[in-house]
C-alpha positions in Angstrom: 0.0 0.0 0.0 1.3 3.2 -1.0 2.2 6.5 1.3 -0.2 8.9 2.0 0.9 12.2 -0.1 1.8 14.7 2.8 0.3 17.3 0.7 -2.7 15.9 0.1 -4.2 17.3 2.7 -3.6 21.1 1.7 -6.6 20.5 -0.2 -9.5 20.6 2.2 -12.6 21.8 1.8 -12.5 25.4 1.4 -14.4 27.7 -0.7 -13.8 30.5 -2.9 -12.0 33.7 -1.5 -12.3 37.1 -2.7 -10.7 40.6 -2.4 -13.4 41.4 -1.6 -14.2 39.3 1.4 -13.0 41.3 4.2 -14.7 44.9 2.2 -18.7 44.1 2.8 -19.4 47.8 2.0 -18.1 46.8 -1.9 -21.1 46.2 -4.1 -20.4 44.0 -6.5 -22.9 43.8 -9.6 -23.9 40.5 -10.1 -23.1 40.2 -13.9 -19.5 41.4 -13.8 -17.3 39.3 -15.7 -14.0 38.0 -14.8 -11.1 36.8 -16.7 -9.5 33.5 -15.8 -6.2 33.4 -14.6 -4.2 30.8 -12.7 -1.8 30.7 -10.3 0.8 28.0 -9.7 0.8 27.0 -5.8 4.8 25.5 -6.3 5.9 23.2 -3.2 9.9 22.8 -3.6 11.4 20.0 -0.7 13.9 22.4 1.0 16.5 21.5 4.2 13.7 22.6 6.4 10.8 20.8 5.0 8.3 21.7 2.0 8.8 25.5 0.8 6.5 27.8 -1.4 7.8 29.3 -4.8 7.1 33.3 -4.7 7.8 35.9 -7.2 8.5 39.6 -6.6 7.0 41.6 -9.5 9.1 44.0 -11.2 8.9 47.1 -10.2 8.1 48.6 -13.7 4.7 46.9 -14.5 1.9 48.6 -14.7 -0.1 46.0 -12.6 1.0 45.4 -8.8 4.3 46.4 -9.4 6.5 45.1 -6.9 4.2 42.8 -4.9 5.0 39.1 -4.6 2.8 37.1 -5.8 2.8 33.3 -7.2 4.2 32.6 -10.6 0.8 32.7 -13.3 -1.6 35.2 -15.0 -4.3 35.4 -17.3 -5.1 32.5 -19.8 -3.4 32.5 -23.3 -5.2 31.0 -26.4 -4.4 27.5 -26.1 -4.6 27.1 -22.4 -7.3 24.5 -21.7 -7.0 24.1 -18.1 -5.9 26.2 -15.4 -3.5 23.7 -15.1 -1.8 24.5 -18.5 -2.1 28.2 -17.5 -0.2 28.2 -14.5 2.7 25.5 -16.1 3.2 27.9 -19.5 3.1 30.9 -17.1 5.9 29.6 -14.4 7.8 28.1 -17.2 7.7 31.7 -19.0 8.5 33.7 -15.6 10.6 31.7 -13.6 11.9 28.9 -15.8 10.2 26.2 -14.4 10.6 23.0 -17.0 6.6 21.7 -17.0 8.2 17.9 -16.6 9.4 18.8 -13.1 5.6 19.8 -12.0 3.5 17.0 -10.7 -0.2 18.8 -10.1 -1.9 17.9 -6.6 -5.2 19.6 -7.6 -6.7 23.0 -7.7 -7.3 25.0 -4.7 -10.8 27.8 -4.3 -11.0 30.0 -7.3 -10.0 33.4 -6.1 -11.6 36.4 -7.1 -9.5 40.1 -7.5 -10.0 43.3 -7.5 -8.6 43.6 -10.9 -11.2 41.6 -12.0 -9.7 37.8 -12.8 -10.6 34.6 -11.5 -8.1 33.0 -10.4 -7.8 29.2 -10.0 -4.7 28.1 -7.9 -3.0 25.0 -8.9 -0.8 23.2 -6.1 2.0 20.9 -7.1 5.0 19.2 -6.4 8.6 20.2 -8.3 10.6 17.5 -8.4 14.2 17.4 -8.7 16.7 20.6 -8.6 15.3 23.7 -9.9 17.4 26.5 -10.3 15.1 29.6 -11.1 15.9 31.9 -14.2 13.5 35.1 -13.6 12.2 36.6 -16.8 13.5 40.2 -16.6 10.6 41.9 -17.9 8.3 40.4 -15.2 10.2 39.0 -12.1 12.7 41.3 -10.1 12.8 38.3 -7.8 12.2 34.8 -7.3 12.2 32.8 -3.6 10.6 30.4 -1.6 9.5 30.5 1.9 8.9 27.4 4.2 4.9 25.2 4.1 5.2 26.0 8.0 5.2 29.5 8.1 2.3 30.2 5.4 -0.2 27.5 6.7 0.1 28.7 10.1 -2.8 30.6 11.2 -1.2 32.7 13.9 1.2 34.4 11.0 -1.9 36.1 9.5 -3.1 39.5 10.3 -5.5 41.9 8.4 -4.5 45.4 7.6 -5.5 48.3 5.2 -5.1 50.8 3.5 -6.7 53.8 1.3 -7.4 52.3 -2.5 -9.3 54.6 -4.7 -11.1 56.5 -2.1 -12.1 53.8 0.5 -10.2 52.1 3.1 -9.6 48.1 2.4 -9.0 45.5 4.6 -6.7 42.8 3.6 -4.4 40.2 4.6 -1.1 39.9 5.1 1.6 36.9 6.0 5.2 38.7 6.2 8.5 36.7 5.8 11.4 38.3 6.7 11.8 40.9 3.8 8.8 39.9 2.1 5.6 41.8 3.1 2.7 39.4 1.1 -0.2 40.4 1.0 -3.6 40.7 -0.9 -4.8 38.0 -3.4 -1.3 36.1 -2.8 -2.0 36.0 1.4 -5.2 35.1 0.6 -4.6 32.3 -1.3 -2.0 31.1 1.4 -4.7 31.7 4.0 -7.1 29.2 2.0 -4.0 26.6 2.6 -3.5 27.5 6.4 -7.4 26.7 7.0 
């Protein structure tokens, strides 16, 4: 009889999340439509135990510049699943070779401000990886330990003025890293 996958049980039963969950005074009209995106949720087997794969955005883009987030974006002609989404996007911004990624399963669809959909995929990478940031998108690529990001205690909510209106958000620092938003919410999903 085989092992039981250690990660398997990341993948509880969870629903969606949403920017907007912690913002009740946000209408949202019930026939906005969302772009699907994906994210890949990369688990790396590092000295200390499983590690997450994270991204810090270049600072030049026009869209969350500078904010860590997981490797992925929108979906691409061609991308059937969010699972070939999230494999052509890490292989494009971190140079993740597909053949090293063995998907667990998909975590909650996420919803953003921005208006995507985001569907996280969690997987394995096997093997060395040595990542090769694509300049024009990634300042920054790093991992930080399973522990630390599916520990509840690690969360907080803050917020900020956006467009007028203070938001509420979450964050889950590491060291340097202040993450936050979409990408802590994600994480959060994982740490309940």
């Amino acid at each position: 009889m085989a092992a039981p996958d250690p990660f398997s049980s990341l993948l509880g039963a969870v629903g969606p999340s949403s920017d907007y969950d912690l913002n009740g005074h946000v209408a949202l009209s019930p026939d906005r439509i969302l772009r699907p995106a994906a994210v890949l949720v990369g688990l790396v087997e590092g000295r200390d135990g499983p590690r997450v794969i994270l991204t810090k955005r270049a600072s030049h883009l026009r869209h969350h510049p500078g904010q860590v987030a997981f490797p992925g974006g929108k979906f691409e002609p061609g991308d059937a699943t969010p699972e070939a989404a999230a494999l052509r996007e890490a292989q494009e911004e971190i140079g993740l070779d597909p053949a090293q990624v063995e998907p667990l399963g998909r975590l909650p669809q996420h919803e953003t401000v921005t208006g995507f959909a985001v569907t996280p995929v969690l997987a394995r990478i096997h093997g060395a990886f040595a990542p090769v940031p694509e300049a024009g998108e990634v300042q920054e690529v790093f991992d930080v330990p399973l522990s630390h990001v599916t520990d509840p205690a690690r969360f907080r909510i803050e917020r900020r003025m956006w467009r007028g209106e203070w938001r509420r958000y979450y964050v889950v620092p590491f060291g340097p890293y202040y993450i936050w938003g979409a990408t802590a919410c994600i994480l959060r999903g994982l740490a309940r």
